[in-house]
LUMGUVO-260285 format. One record per residue (C-alpha): x, y, z; residue in one letter; chain; residue number from 0. Coordinates in Angstrom, 2 decimals. Example, Ala and Ser with C-alpha at 12.3 -4.5 7.8 and 13.67 -1.06 7.14 Angstrom:
# residues 2
12.30, -4.50, 7.80, A, A, 0;
13.67, -1.06, 7.14, S, A, 1;
***
This chain:
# residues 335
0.00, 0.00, 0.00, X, A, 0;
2.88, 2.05, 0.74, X, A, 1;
4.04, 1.57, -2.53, X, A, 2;
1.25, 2.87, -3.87, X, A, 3;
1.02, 5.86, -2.19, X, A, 4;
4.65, 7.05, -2.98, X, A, 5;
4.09, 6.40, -6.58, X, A, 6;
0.81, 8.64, -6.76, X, A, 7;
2.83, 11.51, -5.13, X, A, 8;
5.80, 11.16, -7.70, X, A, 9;
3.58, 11.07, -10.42, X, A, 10;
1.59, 14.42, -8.89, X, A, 11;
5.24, 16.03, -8.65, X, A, 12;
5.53, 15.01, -12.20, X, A, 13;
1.99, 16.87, -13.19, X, A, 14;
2.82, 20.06, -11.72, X, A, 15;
6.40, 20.32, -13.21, X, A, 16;
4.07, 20.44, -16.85, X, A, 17;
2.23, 22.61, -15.51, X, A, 18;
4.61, 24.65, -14.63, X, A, 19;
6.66, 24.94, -17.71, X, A, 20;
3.94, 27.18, -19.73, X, A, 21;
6.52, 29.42, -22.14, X, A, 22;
5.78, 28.40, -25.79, X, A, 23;
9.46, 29.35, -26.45, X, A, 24;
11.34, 27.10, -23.73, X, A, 25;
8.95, 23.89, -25.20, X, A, 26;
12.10, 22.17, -26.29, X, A, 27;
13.95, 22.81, -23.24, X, A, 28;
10.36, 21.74, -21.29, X, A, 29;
10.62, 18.70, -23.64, X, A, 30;
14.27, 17.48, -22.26, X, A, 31;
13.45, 18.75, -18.34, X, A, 32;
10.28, 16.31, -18.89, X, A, 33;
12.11, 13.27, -20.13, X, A, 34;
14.60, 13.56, -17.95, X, A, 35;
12.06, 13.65, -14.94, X, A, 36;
10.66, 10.40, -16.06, X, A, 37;
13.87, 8.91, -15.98, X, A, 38;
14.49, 10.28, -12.10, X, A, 39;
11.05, 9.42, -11.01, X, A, 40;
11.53, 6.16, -12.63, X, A, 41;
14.63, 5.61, -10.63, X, A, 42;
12.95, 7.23, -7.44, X, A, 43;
10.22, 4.34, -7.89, X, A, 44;
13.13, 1.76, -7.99, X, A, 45;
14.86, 2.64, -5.47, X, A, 46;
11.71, 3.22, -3.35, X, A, 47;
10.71, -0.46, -4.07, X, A, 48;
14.08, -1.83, -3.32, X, A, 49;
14.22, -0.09, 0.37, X, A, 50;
10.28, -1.23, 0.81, X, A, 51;
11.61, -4.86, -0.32, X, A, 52;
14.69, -4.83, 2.43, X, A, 53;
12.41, -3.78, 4.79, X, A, 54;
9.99, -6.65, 4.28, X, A, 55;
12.74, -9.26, 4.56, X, A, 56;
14.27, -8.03, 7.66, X, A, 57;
11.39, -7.63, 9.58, X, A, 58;
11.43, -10.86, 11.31, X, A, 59;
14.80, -10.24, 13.70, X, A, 60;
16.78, -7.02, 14.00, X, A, 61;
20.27, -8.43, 13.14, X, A, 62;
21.61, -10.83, 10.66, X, A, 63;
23.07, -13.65, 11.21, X, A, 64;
26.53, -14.18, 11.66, X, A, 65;
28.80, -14.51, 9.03, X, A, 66;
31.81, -13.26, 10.82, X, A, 67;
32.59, -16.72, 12.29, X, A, 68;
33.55, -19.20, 9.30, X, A, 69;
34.96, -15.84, 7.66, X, A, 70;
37.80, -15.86, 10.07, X, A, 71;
38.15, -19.67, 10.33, X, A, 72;
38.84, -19.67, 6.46, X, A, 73;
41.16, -16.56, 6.81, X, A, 74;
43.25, -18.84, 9.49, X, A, 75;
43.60, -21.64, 7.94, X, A, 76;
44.66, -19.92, 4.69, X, A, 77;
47.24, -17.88, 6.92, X, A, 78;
48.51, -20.51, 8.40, X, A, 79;
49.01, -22.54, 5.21, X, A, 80;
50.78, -19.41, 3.85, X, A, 81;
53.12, -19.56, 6.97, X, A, 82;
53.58, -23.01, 6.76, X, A, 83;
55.00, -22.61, 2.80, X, A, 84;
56.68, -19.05, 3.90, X, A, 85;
58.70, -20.67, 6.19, X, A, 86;
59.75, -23.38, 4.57, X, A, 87;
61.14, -21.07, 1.48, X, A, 88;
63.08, -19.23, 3.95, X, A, 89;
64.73, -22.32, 4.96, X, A, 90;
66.11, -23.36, 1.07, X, A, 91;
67.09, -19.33, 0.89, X, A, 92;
70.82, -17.80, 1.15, X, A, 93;
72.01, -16.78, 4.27, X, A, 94;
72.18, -12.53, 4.83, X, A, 95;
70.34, -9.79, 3.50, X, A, 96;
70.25, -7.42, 0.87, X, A, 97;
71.35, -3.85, 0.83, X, A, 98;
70.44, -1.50, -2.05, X, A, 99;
72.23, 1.79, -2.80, X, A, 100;
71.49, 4.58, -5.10, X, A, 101;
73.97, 6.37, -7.21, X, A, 102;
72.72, 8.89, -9.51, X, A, 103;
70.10, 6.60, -11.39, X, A, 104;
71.56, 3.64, -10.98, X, A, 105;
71.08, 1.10, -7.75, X, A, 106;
73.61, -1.16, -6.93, X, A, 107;
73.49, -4.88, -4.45, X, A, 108;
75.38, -5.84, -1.79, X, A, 109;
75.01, -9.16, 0.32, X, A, 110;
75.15, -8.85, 3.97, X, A, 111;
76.61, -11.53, 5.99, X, A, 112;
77.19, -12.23, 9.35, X, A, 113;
80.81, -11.47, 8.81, X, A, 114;
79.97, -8.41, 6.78, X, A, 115;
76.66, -6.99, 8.42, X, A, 116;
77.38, -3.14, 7.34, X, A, 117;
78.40, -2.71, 4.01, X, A, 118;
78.25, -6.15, 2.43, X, A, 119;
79.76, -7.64, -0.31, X, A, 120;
78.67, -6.31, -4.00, X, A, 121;
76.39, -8.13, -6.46, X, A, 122;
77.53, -8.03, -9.97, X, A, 123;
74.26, -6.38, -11.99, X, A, 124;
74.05, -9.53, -14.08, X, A, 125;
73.39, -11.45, -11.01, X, A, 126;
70.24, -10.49, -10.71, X, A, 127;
69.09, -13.91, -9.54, X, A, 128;
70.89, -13.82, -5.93, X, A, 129;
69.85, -10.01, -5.60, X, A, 130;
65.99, -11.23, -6.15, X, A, 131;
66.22, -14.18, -3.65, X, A, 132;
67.72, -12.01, -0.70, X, A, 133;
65.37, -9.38, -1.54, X, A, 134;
62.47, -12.10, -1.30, X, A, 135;
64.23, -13.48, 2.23, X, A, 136;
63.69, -10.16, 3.25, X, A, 137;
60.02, -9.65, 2.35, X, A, 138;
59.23, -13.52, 3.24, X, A, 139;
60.69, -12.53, 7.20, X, A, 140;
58.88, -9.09, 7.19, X, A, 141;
55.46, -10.84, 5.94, X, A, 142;
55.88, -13.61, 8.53, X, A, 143;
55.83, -11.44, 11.69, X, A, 144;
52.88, -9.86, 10.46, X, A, 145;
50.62, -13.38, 9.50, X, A, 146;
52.05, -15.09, 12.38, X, A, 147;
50.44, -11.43, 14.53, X, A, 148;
47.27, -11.68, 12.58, X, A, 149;
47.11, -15.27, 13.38, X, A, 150;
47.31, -14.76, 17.18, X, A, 151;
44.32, -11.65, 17.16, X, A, 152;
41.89, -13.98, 14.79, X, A, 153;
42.97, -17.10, 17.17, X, A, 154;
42.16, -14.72, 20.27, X, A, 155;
38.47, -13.45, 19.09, X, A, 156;
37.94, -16.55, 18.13, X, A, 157;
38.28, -17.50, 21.16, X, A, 158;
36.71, -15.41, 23.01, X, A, 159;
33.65, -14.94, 20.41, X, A, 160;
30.08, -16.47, 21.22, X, A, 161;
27.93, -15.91, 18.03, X, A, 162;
25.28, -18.60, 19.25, X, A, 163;
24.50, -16.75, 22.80, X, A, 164;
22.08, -14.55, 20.93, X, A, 165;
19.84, -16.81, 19.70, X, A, 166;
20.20, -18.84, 22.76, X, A, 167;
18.74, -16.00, 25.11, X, A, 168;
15.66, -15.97, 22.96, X, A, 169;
15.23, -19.96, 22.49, X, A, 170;
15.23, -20.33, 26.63, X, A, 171;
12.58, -17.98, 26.97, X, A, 172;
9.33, -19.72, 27.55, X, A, 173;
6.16, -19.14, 24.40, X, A, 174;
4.06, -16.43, 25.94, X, A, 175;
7.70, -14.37, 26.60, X, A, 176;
8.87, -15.09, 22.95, X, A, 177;
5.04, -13.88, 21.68, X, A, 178;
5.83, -10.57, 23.49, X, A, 179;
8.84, -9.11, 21.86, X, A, 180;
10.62, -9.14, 18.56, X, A, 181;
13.92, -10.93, 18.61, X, A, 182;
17.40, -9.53, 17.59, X, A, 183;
18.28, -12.93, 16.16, X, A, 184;
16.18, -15.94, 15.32, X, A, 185;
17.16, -19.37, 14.77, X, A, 186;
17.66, -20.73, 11.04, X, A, 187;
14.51, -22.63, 11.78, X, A, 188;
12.95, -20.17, 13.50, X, A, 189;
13.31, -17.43, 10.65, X, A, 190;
12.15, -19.87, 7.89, X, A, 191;
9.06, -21.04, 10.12, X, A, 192;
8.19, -17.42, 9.90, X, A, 193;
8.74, -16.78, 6.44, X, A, 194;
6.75, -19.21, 5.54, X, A, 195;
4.06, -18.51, 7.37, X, A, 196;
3.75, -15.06, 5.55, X, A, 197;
0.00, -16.25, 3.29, X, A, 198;
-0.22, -14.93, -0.42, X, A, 199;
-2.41, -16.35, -3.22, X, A, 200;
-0.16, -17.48, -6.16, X, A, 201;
-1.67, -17.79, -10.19, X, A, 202;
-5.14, -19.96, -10.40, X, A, 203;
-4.21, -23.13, -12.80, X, A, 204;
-6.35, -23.39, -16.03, X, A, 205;
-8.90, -25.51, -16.27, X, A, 206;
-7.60, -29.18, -18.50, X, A, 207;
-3.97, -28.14, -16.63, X, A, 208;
-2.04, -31.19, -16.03, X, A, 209;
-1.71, -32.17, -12.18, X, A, 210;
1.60, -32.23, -11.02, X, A, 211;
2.51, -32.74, -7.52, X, A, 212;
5.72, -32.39, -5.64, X, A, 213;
7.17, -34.77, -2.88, X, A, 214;
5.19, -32.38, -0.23, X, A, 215;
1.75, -32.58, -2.37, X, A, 216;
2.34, -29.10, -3.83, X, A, 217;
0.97, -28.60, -7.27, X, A, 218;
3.18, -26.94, -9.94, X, A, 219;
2.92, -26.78, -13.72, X, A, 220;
5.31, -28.78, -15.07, X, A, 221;
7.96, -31.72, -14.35, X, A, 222;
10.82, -29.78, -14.13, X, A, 223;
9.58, -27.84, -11.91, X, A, 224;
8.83, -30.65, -9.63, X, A, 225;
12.60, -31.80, -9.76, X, A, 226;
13.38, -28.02, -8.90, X, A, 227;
11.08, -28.16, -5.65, X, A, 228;
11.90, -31.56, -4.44, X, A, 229;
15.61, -30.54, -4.54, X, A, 230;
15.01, -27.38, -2.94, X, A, 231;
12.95, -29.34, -0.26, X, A, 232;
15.49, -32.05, -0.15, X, A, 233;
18.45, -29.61, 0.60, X, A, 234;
16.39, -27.63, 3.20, X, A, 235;
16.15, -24.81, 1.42, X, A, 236;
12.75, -22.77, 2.10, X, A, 237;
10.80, -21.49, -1.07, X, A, 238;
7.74, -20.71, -2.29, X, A, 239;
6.03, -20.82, -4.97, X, A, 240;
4.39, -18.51, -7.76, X, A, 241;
4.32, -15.83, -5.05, X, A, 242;
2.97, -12.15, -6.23, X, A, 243;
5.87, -9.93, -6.70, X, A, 244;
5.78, -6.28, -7.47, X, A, 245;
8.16, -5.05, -9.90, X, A, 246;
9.22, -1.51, -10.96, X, A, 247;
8.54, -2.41, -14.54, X, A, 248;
5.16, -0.38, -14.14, X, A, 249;
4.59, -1.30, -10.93, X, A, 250;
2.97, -4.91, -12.28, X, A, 251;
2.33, -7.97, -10.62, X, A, 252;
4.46, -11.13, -11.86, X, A, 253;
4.90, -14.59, -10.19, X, A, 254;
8.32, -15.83, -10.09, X, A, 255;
8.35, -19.76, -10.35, X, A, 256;
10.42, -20.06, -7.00, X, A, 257;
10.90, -17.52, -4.19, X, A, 258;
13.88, -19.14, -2.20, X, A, 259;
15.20, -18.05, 0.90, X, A, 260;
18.88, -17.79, 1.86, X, A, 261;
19.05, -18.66, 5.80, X, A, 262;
22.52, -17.61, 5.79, X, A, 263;
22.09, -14.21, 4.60, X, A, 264;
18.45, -14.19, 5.56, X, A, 265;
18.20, -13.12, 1.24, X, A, 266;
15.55, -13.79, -1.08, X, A, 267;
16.55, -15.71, -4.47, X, A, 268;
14.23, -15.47, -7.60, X, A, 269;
14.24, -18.92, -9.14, X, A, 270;
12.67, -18.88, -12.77, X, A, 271;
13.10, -21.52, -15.27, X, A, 272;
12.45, -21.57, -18.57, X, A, 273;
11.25, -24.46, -20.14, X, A, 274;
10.52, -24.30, -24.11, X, A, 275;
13.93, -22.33, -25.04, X, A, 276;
13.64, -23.92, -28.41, X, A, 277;
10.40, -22.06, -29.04, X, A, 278;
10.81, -18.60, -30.64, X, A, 279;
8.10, -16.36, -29.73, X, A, 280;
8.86, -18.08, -25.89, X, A, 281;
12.41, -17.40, -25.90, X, A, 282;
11.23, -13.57, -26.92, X, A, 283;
9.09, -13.37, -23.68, X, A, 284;
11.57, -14.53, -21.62, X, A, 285;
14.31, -12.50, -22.43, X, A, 286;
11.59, -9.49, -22.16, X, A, 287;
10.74, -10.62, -18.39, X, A, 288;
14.16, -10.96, -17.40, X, A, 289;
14.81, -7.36, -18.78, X, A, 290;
11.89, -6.26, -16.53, X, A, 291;
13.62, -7.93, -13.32, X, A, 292;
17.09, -6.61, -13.82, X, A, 293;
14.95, -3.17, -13.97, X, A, 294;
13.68, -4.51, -10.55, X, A, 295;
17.18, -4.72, -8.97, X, A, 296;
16.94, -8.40, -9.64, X, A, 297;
20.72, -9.36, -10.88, X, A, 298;
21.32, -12.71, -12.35, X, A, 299;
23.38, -14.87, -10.05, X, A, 300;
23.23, -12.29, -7.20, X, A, 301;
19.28, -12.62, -6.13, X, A, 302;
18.40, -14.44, -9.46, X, A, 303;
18.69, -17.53, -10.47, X, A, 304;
17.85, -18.71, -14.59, X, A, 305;
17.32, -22.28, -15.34, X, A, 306;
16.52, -22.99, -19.07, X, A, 307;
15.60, -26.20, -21.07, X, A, 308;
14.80, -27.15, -25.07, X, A, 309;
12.85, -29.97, -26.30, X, A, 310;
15.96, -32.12, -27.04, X, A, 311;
18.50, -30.85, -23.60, X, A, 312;
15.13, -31.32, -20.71, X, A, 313;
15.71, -30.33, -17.47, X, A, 314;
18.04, -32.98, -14.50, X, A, 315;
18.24, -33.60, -11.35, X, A, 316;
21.79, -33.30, -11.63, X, A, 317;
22.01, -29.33, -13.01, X, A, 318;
19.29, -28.51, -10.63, X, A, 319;
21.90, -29.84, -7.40, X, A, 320;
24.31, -27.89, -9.13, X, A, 321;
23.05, -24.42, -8.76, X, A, 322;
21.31, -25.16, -5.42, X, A, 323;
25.17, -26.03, -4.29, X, A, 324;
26.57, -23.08, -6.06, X, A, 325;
24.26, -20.41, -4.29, X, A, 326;
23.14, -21.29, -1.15, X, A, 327;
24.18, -23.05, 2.23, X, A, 328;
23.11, -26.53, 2.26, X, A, 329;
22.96, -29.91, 4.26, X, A, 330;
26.03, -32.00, 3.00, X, A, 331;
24.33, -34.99, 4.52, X, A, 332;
21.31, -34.24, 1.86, X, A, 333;
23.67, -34.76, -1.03, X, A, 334;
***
């Protein structure tokens, strides 16, 4: 409803700008100031929708979910295979340092030893490889004090860290205490259960329409589109399906196939396949709607996903694992 509203008053803004412009000699200039209005209050209308749709989304828990956790583990264990291989270069490289000095434009290499630590013996120019692996001993010791620091402040937070206590306060609160407040963090479970409790009426099916159930008794309109639910459902992945969406294209109503939800990032995926790819004047209307969801902040692999079949390359189980792997958090035990 809100929606509508703002797009009434941009469109009254519009109205009033015509009327304002009444000089029969600026009617060219009026012409470009009016186009490129339509352009801003088409953007206004976008980005309108796409704060109205965020809001939406996060309204079930005031903080996302944490991501910070296996961000860190991966960064230590990739630092600490780079320290692993750091060190053991340094053992297979010369003994001493490098010292460079610059005369007029020209630098020239000496080796530090132990036996020489000032000034160092020089390094004829065309030895350019033992000037390049006691300048990389250098870097290598200089780089390993500073992974082998970072190391010890991730190992420390880690430590210390407790990104489950949040959800925990909320879970041992008894029913009537959970009904009376809106948590900061919800469960995985818990923020699906309420996502899909959110009611909306999908398309009607035609009358002769062939009745195709899923694995949960959920009718859809084709067979692909049963594998694509049963894997979803398989993999724990909440979704539904045909829900009304509002796009900017005009403000219209369209029905993406699948509406999946991300629990890790608490995002909304479109899921839309398209399943006669061989068929011209098909192939024309798809590539029209997915111009009108790209319009709709809808980016292909980022909150979109396109599945496509022809009459001779159908649909498998296989491709549809695939993607489901590729984009979103999933139950290796499922696979």
């Amino acid at each position: 409803m809100l929606l509508k509203y703002a797009k009434v008053v941009l469109l009254l803004v519009f109205e009033l700008l015509i009327l304002h412009i009444s000089n029969v000699r600026m009617c060219f200039l009026a012409y470009l100031t009016i186009c490129r209005m339509r352009l801003l209050l088409g953007w206004l209308y976008r980005l309108l929708y796409e704060l109205l749709q965020e809001g939406v989304m996060q309204s079930f828990e005031r903080l996302s979910p944490d991501i910070l956790l296996p961000l860190l583990q991966n960064r230590a264990e990739e630092i600490l295979r780079t320290i692993e291989l750091t060190k053991k270069a340094l053992k297979r490289a010369p003994q001493g340092h490098l010292r460079l000095t610059k005369r007029g434009n020209q630098f020239y290499g000496y080796h530090l030893t132990d036996a020489d630590p000032l000034k160092g013996v020089y390094i004829p120019k065309d030895d350019i490889s033992q000037m390049s692996k006691l300048a990389q001993k250098d870097y290598d010791e200089k780089a390993l004090r500073e992974m082998e620091h970072e190391l010890s402040l991730i190992d420390g937070f880690i430590a210390k860290f407790r990104p489950g206590e949040l959800e925990a306060i909320y879970n041992r609160m008894n029913a009537v205490r959970k009904s009376l407040v809106v948590p900061i963090l919800l469960s995985d479970e818990g923020y699906a259960k309420r996502w899909l409790a959110v009611s909306y009426k999908g398309k009607c099916f035609e009358a002769g329409a062939p009745d195709l159930q899923t694995a949960k008794g959920e009718r859809v309109r084709s067979k692909s589109e049963v594998i694509i639910a049963d894997t979803l459902g398989r993999m724990g992945i909440p979704y539904k399906y045909e829900c009304p969406l509002k796009i900017a294209d005009g403000g219209r109503t369209v029905y993406p196939d699948f509406t999946c939800l991300d629990l890790r990032t608490r995002r909304e995926f479109l899921w839309e396949h398209l399943g006669m790819m061989d068929d011209p004047e098909y192939a024309s209307l798809a590539v029209k709607k997915l111009s009108s969801y790209l319009q709709s902040g809808y980016v292909l692999g980022k909150n979109l996903i396109i599945s496509m079949e022809s009459s001779e390359k159908p649909l498998s189980q296989t491709e549809v694992r695939l993607i489901t792997q590729g984009l979103f958090r999933v139950n290796e035990k499922l696979l």
